[in-house]
Structure formats: C-alpha cells, structure tokens
C-alpha positions as CSV (number, residue, x, y, z in Angstrom):
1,X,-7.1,-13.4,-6.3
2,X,-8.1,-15.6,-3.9
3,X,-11.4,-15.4,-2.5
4,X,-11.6,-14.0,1.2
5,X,-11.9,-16.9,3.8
6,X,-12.7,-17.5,7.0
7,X,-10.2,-17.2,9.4
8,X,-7.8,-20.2,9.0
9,X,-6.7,-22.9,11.9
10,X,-3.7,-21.8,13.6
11,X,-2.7,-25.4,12.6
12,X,-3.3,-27.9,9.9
13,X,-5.1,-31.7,10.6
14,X,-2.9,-34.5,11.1
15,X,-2.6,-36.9,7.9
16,X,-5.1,-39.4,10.1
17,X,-7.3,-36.3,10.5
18,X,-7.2,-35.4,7.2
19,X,-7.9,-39.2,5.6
20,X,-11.3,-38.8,7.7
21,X,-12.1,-35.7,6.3
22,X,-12.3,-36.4,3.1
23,X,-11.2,-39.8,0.9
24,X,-10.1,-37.0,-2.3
25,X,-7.2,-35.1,-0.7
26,X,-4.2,-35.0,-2.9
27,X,-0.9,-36.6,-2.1
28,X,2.8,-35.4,-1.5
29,X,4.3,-38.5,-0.3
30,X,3.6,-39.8,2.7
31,X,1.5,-36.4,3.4
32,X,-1.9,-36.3,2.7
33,X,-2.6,-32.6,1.7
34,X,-5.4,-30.8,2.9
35,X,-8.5,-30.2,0.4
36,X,-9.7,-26.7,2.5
37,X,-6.3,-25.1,1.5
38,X,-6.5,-23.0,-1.1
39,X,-3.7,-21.1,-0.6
40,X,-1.3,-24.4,-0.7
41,X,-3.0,-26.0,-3.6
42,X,-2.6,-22.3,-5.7
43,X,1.0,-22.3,-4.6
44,X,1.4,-26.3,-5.2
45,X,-0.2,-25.1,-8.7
46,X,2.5,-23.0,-9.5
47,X,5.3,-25.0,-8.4
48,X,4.7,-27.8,-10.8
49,X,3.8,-25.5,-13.4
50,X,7.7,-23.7,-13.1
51,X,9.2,-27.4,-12.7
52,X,7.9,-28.2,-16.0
53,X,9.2,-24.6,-17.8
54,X,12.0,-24.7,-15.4
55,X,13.3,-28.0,-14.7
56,X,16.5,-26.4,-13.3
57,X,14.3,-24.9,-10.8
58,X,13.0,-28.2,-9.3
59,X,15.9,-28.8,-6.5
60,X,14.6,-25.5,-4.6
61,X,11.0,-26.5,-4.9
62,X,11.3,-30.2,-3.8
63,X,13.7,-28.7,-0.7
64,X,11.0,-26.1,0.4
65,X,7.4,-25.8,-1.0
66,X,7.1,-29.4,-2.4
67,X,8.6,-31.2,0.9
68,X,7.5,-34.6,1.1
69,X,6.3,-33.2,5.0
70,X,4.5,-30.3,3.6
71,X,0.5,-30.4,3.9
72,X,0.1,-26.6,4.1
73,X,0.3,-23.6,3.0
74,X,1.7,-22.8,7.0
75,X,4.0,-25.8,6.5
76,X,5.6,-24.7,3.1
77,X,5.7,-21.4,4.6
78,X,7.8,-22.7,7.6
79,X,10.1,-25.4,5.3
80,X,11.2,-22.4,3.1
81,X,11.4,-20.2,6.2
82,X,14.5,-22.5,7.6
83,X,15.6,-23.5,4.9
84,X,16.3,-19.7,3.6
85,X,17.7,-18.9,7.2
86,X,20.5,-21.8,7.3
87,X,21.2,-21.2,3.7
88,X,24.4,-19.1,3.9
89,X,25.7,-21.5,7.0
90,X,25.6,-24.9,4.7
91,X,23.5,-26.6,2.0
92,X,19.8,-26.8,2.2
93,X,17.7,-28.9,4.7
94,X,17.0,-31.9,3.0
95,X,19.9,-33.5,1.7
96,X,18.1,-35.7,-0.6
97,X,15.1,-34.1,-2.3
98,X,13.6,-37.9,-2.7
99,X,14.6,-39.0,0.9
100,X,11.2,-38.0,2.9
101,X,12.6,-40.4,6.2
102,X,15.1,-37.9,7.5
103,X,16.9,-38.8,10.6
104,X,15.4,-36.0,13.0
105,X,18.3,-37.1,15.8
106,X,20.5,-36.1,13.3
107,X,22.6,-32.8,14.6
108,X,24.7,-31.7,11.8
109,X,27.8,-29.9,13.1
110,X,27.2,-27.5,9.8
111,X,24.7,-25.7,10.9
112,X,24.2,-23.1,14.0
113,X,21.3,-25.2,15.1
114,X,19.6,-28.3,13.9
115,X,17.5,-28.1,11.5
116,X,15.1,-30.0,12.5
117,X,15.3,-28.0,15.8
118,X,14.5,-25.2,14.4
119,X,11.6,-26.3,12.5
120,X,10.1,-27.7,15.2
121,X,10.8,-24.6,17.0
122,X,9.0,-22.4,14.1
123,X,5.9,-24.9,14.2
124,X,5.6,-24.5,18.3
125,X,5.0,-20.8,17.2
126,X,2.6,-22.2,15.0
127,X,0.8,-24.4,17.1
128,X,0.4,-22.0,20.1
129,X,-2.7,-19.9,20.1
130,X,-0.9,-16.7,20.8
131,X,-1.8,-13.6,18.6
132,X,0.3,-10.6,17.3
133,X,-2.4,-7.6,17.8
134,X,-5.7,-9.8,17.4
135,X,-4.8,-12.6,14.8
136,X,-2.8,-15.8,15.0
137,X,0.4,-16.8,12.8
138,X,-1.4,-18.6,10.5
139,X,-4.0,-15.3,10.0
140,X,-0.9,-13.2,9.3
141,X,1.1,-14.8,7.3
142,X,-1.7,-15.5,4.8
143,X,-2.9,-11.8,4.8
144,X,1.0,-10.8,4.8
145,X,1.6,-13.1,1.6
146,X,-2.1,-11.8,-0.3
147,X,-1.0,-8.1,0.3
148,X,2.4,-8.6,-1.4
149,X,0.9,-10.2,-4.4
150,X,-1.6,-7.6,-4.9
151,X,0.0,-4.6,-3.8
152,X,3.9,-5.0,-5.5
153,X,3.3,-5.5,-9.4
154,X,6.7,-6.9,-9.3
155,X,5.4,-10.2,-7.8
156,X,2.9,-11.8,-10.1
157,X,2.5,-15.2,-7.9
158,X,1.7,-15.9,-4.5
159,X,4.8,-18.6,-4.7
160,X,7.4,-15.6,-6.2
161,X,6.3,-14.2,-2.8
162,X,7.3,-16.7,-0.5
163,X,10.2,-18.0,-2.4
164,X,11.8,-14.7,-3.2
165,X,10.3,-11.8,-1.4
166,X,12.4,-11.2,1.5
167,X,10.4,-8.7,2.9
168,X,8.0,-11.1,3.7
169,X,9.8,-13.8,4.8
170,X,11.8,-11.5,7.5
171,X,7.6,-10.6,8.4
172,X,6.9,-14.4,9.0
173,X,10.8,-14.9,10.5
174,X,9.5,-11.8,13.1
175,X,6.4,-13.6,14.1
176,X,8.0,-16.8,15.0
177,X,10.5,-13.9,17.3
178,X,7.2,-12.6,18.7
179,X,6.0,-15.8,19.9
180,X,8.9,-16.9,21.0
181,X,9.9,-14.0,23.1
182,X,6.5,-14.5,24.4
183,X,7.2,-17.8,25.3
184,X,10.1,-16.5,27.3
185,X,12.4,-18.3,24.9
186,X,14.6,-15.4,24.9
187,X,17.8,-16.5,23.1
188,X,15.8,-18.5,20.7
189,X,13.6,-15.5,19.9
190,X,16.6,-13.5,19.3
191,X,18.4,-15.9,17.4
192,X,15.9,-15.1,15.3
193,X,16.2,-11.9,14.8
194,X,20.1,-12.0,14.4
195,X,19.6,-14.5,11.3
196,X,16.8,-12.8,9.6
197,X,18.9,-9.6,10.0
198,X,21.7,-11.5,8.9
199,X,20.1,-12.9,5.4
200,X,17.5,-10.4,4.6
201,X,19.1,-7.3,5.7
202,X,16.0,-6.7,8.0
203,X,16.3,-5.5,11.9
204,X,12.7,-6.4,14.1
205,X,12.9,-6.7,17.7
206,X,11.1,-9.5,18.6
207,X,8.8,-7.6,20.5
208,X,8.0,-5.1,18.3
209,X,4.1,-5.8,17.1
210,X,3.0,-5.8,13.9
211,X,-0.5,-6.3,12.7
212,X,-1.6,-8.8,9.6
213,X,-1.8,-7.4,5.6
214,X,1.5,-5.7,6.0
215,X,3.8,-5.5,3.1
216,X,7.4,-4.8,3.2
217,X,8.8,-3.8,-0.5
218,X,12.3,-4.9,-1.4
219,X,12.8,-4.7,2.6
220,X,16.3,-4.1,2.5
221,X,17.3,-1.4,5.5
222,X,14.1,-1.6,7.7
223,X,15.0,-1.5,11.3
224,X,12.0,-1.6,13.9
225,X,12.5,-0.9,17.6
226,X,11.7,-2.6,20.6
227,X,8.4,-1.0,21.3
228,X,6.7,0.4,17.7
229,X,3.4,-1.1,16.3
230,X,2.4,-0.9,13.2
231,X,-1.3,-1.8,12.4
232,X,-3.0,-3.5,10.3
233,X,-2.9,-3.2,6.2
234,X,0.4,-1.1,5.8
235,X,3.3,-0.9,3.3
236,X,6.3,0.1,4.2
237,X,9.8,0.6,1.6
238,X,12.9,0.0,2.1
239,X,15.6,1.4,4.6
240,X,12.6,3.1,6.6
241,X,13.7,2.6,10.8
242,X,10.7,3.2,12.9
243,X,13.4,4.4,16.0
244,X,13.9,5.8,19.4
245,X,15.8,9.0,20.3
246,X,18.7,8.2,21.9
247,X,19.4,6.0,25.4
248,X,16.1,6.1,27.0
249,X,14.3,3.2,28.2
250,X,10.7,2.1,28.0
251,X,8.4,3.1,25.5
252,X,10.2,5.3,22.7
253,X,9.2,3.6,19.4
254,X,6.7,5.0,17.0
255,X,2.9,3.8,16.5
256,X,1.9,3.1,13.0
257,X,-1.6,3.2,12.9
258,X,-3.8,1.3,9.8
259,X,-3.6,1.2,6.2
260,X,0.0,3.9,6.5
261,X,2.2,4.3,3.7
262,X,6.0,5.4,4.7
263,X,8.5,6.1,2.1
264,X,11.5,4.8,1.3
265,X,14.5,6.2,3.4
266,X,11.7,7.3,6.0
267,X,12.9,7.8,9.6
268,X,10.3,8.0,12.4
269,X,12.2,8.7,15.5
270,X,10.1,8.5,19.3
271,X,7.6,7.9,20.6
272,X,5.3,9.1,18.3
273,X,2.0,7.8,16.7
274,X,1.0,7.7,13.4
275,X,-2.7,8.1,12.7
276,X,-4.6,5.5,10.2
277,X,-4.4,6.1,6.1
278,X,-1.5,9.0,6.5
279,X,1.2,8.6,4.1
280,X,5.1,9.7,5.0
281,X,6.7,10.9,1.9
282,X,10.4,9.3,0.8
283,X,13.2,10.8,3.1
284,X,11.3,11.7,5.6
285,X,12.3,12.7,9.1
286,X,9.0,12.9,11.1
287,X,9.7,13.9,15.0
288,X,6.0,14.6,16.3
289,X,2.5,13.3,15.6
290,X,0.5,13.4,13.0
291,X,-3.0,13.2,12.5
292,X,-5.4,10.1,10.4
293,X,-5.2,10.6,6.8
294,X,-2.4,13.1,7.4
295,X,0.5,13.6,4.4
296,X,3.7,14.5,5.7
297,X,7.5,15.3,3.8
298,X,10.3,16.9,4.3
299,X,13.2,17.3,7.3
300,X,11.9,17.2,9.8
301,X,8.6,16.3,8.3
302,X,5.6,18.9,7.9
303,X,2.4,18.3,7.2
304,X,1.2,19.2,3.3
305,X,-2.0,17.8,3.0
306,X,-4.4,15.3,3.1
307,X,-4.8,12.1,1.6
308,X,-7.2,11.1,-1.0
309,X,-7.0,7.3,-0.7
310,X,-8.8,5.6,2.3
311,X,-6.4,2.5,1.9
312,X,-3.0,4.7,1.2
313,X,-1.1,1.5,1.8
314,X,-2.9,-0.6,-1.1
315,X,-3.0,2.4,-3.1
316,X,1.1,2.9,-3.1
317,X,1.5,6.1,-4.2
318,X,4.5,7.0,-3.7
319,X,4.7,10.0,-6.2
320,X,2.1,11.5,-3.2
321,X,0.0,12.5,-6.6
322,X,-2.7,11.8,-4.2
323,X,-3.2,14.5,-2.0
324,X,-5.4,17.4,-1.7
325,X,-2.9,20.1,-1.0
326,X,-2.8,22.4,2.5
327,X,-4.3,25.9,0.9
328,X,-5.5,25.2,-2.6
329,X,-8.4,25.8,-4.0
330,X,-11.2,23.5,-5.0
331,X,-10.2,23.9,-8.4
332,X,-6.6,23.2,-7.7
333,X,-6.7,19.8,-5.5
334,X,-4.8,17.1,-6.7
335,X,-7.1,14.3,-6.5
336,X,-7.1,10.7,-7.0
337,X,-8.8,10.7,-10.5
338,X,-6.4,14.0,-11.7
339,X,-3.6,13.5,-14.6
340,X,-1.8,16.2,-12.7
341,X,1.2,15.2,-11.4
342,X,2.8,16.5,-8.3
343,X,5.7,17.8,-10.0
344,X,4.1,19.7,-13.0
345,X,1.8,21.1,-10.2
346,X,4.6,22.4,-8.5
347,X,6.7,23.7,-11.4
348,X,6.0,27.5,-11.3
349,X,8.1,28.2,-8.3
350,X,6.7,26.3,-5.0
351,X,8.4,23.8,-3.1
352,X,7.0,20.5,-2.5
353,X,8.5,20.6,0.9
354,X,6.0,23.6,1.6
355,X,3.2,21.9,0.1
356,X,1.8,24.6,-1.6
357,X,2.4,27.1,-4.6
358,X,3.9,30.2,-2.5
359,X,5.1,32.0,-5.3
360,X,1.9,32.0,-7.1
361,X,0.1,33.4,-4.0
362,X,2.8,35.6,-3.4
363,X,2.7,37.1,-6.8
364,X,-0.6,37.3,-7.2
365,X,-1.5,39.3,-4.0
366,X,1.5,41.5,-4.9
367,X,-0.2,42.5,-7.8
368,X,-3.3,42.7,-6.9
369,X,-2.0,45.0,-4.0
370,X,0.4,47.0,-6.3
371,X,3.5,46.1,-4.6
372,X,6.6,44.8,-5.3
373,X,7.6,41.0,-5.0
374,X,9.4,41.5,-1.7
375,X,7.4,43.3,0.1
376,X,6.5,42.4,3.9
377,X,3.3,40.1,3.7
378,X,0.8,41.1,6.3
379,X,-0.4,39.0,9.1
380,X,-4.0,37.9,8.8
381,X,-7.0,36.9,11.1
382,X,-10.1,36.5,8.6
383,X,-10.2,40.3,6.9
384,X,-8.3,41.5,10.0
385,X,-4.7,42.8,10.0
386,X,-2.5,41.7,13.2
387,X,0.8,43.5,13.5
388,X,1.9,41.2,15.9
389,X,0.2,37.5,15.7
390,X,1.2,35.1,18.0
391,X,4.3,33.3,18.2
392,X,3.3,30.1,16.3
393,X,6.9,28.2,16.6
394,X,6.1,27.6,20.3
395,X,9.7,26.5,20.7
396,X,9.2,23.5,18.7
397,X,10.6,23.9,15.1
398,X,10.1,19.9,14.1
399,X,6.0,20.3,14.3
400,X,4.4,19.1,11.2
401,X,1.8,21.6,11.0
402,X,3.3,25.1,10.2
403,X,2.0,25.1,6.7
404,X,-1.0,26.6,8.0
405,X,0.7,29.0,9.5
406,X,1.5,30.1,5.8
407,X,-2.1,30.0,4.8
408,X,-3.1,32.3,7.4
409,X,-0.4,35.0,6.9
410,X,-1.8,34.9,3.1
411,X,-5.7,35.9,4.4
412,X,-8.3,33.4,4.7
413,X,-11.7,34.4,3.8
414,X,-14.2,36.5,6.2
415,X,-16.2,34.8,8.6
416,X,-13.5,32.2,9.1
417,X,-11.4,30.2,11.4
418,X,-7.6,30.1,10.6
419,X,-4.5,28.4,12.5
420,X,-4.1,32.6,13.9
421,X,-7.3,32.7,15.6
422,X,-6.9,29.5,17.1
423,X,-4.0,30.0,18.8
424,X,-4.7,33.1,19.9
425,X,-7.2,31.5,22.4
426,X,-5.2,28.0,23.0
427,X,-1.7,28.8,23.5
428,X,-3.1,31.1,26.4
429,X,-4.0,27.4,28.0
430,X,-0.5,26.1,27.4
431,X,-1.5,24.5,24.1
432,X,1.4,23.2,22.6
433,X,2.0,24.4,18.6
434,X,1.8,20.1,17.6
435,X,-1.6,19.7,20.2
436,X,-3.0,23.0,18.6
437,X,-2.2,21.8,14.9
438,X,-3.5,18.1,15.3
439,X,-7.3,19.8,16.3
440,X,-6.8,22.3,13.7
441,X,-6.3,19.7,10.9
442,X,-9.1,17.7,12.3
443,X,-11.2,20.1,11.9
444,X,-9.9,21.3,8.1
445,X,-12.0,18.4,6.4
446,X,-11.6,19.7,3.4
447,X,-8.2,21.1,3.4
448,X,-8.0,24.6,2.6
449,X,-6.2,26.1,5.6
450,X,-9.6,27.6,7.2
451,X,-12.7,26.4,8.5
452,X,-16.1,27.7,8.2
453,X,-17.4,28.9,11.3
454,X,-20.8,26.5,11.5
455,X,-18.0,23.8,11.4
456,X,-15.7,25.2,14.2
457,X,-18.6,26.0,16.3
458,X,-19.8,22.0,15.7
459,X,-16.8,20.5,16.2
460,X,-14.5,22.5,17.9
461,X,-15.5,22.0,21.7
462,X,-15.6,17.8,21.0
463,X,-12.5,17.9,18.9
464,X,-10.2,20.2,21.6
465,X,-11.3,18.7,24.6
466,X,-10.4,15.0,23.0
467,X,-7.1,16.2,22.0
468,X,-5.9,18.9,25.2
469,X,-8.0,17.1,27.9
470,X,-9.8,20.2,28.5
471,X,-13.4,19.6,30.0
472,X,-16.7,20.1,27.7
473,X,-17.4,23.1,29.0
474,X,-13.9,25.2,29.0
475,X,-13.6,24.3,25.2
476,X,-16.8,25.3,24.2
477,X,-15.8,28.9,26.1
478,X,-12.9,28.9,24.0
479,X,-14.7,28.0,20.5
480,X,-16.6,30.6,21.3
481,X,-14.0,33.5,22.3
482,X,-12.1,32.5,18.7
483,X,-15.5,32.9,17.0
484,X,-15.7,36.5,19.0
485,X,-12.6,37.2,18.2
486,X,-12.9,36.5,14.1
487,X,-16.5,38.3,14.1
488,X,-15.2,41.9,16.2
C-alpha cells in the first residue's frame, strides 16, 4: 500500500515547473512527469508491466493512463474519465495513440460534445479550489481509488481500479457534477450526471455531497438524491438508493454518517440520518434514524445490535457476523474474533430479522416456569409484573428499535433499567417511540437490552436532554422518577 501522504495539490506543476524542480523526472512525450507522484508512477508501473504480458492491451493504455498529455495521477484519472464517458457515442479520444499534437479546435460531429471540451471542462473542476465536505478533487479521488484497492479483494491494482471499476469512476464523474453545479454550470453539471448514469448504470445528483475514502462495489443500481451526504470512509453495494419519500421539496435525502456500511439492495428513504460505523444489512428498508454504531435489517429496518468494528465500512462484513446481538448474553455475543457465524447462531428457531434467539428464551422460561410453549408471556419492569405496560408502538410501526421492547417483556435483571421503564416516564413528555429508542441504545453500551442503574443515573440526564431538547434539570427529574419507579 501506498504510504499515507500529505494532502496532494489540487493541481499538478506545469512541464516548465516541473523541469525546475527536479532535472530526474521521467518522460511521457512531450510531458515531463512529476517525481512527487507516487500514485501515477505505481499506476504508470503497472501499465507497462500489462503492456508487456498483454500487448493486446496497449491501445486502451496509450488512449487513457499513458496519454502523451498525462503528468498525473489527476490527469490519467481525468483522460480515462472522458474517454470512458464518450465511449459508447464513437471511438476513443485520441485517434492516434502516437499522435500527442491533437487538433484541440477540432469538433467532431461524433461525439455529444468535444472532447477536448469536456476535458478541459473536467480539469476546470480540477483546478478550482472548491471542496466536497472539507477536501479538494484531487484529495478524493486519491482516497476514493486507495479505499477500492484495499477494501474490494476483487481489485488487486490501483490501475484495475481506475480502468475498470465503475463504481469509482461514476465517484470521480460526480465530483466533476459537484463542482460544476457549484460553478452554476448547470447543464454541464448535469450532463454529467445523465452520461455517468448512462455508462455506469449509476444515478448522483450533482449536488448530492459525498465525502473522500468512499467505495462503491460493483456500483450497478445506486441512485443518490438531491440532498443526502454520505461521510467520509464508507462502502456502499450495489442497487442501494439513498431516496426521498415522495413529491416533497427541500431537504428529504438521507445523511450517511462515517465509516457506514449499507447492503446491497438497501433503500434509505427521507430524511433521515445515519449515525457513524452503523451497518444496514442487504435488503434493507430503513424509514427512521438510527443511532452510531447501530446494526439494522429487515422491512422496514429494526435495530439488532451493535457493531463490533469501529471502521464497519473497511471491515465489509456483509454476513453482519460482526455484531454483538440486542439481548444476548456475554457468553453468547458474536464478536469480531468468533468462528460463529450468524446463521449457525440463529439455527435453533430465531429470526435474524428479530435479532435475537426468541425461541430459546421462550422455551427456556416456559420450562423453568412449568408452562406450556404458548402461554401468554408476562410484561416485565426489572422483577416487577405490569399487566398493562405502555403502548410502545407509539403509532409508528417502521421504528428500528422495538427489539427491546422484546427484551423487556422476557424480564431484565433486578435493579435495572429496561426500554419499559423508560417509557413509562418519557412518553408522558411526548417522547416519540424512535427519540426514546435512540437514548435508550446510547445508553445500552454493551448491548444486552438493560442498563445498570449507576449507568442510567450517569448518563441518562446528558444523553435525554441532547436527544429530546429537554433542559438539564427536567431530565435528571425524570432519570430519577424511572430509577424510583424500578427500585418501588
């Protein structure tokens, strides 16, 4: 892997520039190639290496990552960029791969715009010092190319990537849309979009924003609305639309928060957000928030754990063997160093839409209790049997946290806090179910369904008044009144 480097110039040196800096820089034609850019002379590397094993290959190199023009690792990024994009109208760019004095006056009829038009076009987005959430296009499309290579084992060189991974060239093909819509170059910017859409199968607004080291695998089916973000570090799969809700206007995309993973088929509809390090299993429909480090599955999507990774997006783990289940025991967590796999976890009975093994507990408290199978489980607050809880649905059947609704009914040890007890202080307030879950799972570090009562009487009043608005001093009240109400 290449070693991390400082951020790189939004723009390379002229040739002039580059003679000054140093008399050793290496030669493609006419273009004197930067000696600073490691990227380019890995990927230059490569490309000679597969014209020597491939010769067949060496029409597609000399016509994108060996131009004669190219000096960069931005510039070979940009040649193959437009080339790929005017592919399906005509043949490639250079008509000659030994001709490096093209006629840039030239306006070939075959194409929907010039080519060079559009390259100069792509390179004003280069040049310009405008940044997509904190880092320039050069930044990006570096990080976006090193988090391809070492996240998909499919693509075992950085010049596989930006040859033939179209998930990231439709990335760099959005971040010349960005800028240009930016730029109030509104037809050019969606021109953009309609090609890349066109010839990668991959739909970005242009003013979507999307944040550097973000990988998107095999690509094919990904639509992102006008006004989602999606942070730094993530990986998304194909046919995954990050969409609104119908024909309202303004903001009504999703936020993706850092370092996400979102399945493959995934649908994230709203204006929701996305906390950093949560992972959104394949087939998802997720409707509502959902919490940092959050695992959600299912339709609509329900919260089932929490993840084990810190970096869920480099980690790729799609199987979702990585997650400490809502409810389980210690013993029983699925963690990142078990051989259990989600599946054989699950085999005895229990859905992995539920997230946890119901039969087992059902079963085993049946016969612990003497009774049959299908009896009526009991309602529990700590030790304490309610005969009628309160209504957790709330009106809202798509919130992602009613597993611990189940982990309550089941009992929860004495002395502590469960998702009953809670509500029975915050709906009073107008706490929606989602608002009430989202403090609830921060609070439930480890998990289980339940929190000790030290930790609810720590956290609680900072956690409920960040997430309901409530001043200091009313949530401590109502930490309090739950703690009265599990202790009576």
């Amino acid at each position: 892997m290449i070693a991390a480097e400082s951020r790189p110039e939004a723009r390379p040196p002229s040739s002039s520039q580059a003679t000054c800096a140093s008399a050793n820089g290496i030669s493609n034609g006419d273009t004197l190639i930067r000696d600073d850019d490691d990227y380019y002379h890995r990927l230059r590397k490569e490309a000679l290496r597969v014209i020597r094993d491939e010769p067949e290959m060496e029409r597609l190199l000399r016509r994108t990552v060996l131009a004669p023009h190219v000096a960069s690792f931005e510039d070979a990024v940009i040649q193959t960029l437009c080339h790929r994009l005017l592919l399906p109208s005509a043949s490639p760019l250079n008509q000659d791969a030994n001709n490096s004095n093209e006629d840039e006056s030239v306006n070939d009829d075959r194409y929907p715009v010039s080519p060079q038009g559009l390259r100069k076009l792509v390179h004003l987005c280069m040049d310009s010092d405008m940044e997509e959430k904190g880092w320039t296009f050069a930044e990006a499309i570096r990080k976006d190319a090193m988090a391809v290579v070492e996240r998909d084992p499919a693509m075992e060189s950085i010049l596989e990537v930006v040859l033939f991974a179209k998930g990231y060239m439709a990335l760099c093909c959005h971040r010349v849309a960005y800028r240009l819509w930016h730029m109030k170059r509104k037809y050019g910017a969606l021109f953009m979009q309609s090609q890349t859409s066109a010839v990668f199968g991959v739909d970005i607004h242009p003013c979507a924003t999307i944040g550097k080291g973000v990988m998107m695998d095999h690509a094919t089916g990904i639509v992102v609305g006008e006004t989602a973000t999606i942070g730094d570090g993530c990986t998304i799969l194909h046919g995954v639309t990050l969409g609104g809700t119908g024909k309202e206007s303004g903001d009504r995309h999703p936020k993706v928060g850092e370092h996400v993973l979102i399945g493959a088929g995934s649908l994230l509809l709203g204006n929701i957000t996305v906390g950093n390090s949560a992972k959104i299993g394949a087939g998802s429909v997720l409707l509502r928030d959902i919490p940092a480090f959050a695992t959600a599955v299912g339709v609509p999507a329900k919260i089932i754990g929490r993840t084990d990774e810190s970096d869920p997006a480099d980690d790729v783990d799609n199987m979702l063997h990585h997650v400490s289940l809502l409810g389980r025991k210690p013993s029983t967590i699925i963690t990142s160093t078990s051989t259990t796999s989600m599946s054989s976890a699950m085999e005895d009975g229990s859905s992995l839409e539920s997230g946890t093994n119901l039969e087992h507990y059902r079963h085993g408290m049946d016969h612990e209790n003497h009774g049959t199978h299908h009896r009526k489980m009991p309602h529990f607050v700590g030790r304490r049997e309610f005969q009628n809880p309160p209504r957790m649905s709330d009106g809202d059947e798509f919130c992602p946290f009613r597993e611990y609704t189940e982990v309550a009914q089941r009992g929860t040890p004495k002395g502590t806090v469960n998702i009953i007890t809670l509500a029975m202080v915050l709906q009073e307030e107008g706490v929606p179910q989602c608002t009430l879950g989202l403090c609830f799972f921060e609070m439930d570090k480890e998990g289980r369904g339940y929190i000790s009562m030290d930790t609810f009487l720590k956290d609680g009043p900072v956690v409920i008044t960040r997430n309901c608005g409530f001043p200091i001093e009313k949530s401590t009240s109502l930490v309090q009144a739950a703690a009265a109400l599990v202790e009576a």
